[in-house]
Phi, psi and omega in degrees: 000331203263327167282333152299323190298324190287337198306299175280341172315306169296327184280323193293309165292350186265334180278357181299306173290306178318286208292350167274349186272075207267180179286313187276081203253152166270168171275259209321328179250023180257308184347288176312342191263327180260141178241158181297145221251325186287283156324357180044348167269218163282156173313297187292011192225003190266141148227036167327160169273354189267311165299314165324298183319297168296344183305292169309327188302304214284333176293326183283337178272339158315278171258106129240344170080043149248153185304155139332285157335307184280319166303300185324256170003304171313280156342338195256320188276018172243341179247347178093153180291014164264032169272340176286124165298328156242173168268158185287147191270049167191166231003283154288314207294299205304340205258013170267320196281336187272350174257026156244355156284351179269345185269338194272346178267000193278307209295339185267349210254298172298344161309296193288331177278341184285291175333288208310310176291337181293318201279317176289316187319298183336316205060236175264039184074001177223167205300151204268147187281140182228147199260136204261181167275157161314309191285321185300307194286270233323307178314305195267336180299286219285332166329309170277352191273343186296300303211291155325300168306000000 
């Protein structure tokens, strides 16, 4: 039982890295993924001579029969890892994607903890009693009774 569990442990962290990794990759879909290093925006929105340029690198490794990956990785040692359009999901890269989800779950754990003390403070729901002068309640006592009538 305890080597299935790891079994599946491992695919399950191992299938995320398989699957970026495709056999076929296209130019439309790496274009979105890389960006132009003059212009800062995506391949598909540049036409810079500099994006041309990578246009051509990546059509030629495309047919040369490299992964997606096997570009990427190229492409990173000649431009540095802001050619990526995302940051990559291992290593320095993974703590771009996991720390604003840890801030948006910090932030809801302090949220839901605040309601709940807010909420435990209230007691029995109604505004806390203040003891008035004698003469002001007698004064607001015949003000409702005017009122009433």
């Amino acid at each position: 039982m305890i080597r299935f569990a790891v079994v599946v442990l491992a695919a399950l962290v191992l299938a995320p890295v398989a699957a970026a990794c495709t056999g076929r990759p296209s130019l439309g879909a790496l274009e979105g993924q890389v960006m132009c290093p003059v212009c800062g925006t995506t391949l598909d929105q540049s036409d810079s001579p500099a994006a041309q340029q990578i246009k051509r690198f990546i059509s030629g490794r495309i047919a040369a029969g490299d992964s997606d990956c096997g570009i990427k990785d190229k492409l990173v040692a000649s431009y540095g890892e802001s050619i990526l359009a995302a940051p990559r999901d291992r290593g320095f890269g993974l703590l771009a994607w996991w720390l604003p989800l840890g801030g948006i779950l910090a932030g809801a754990a302090a949220l839901a903890f605040g309601v709940w003390r807010w909420s435990r403070r209230r007691g029995d729901g109604g505004p806390p009693a203040v003891a008035l002068d004698p003469a002001l309640e007698r004064r607001l006592d015949d003000e409702l009774a005017r009122f009433d009538a």
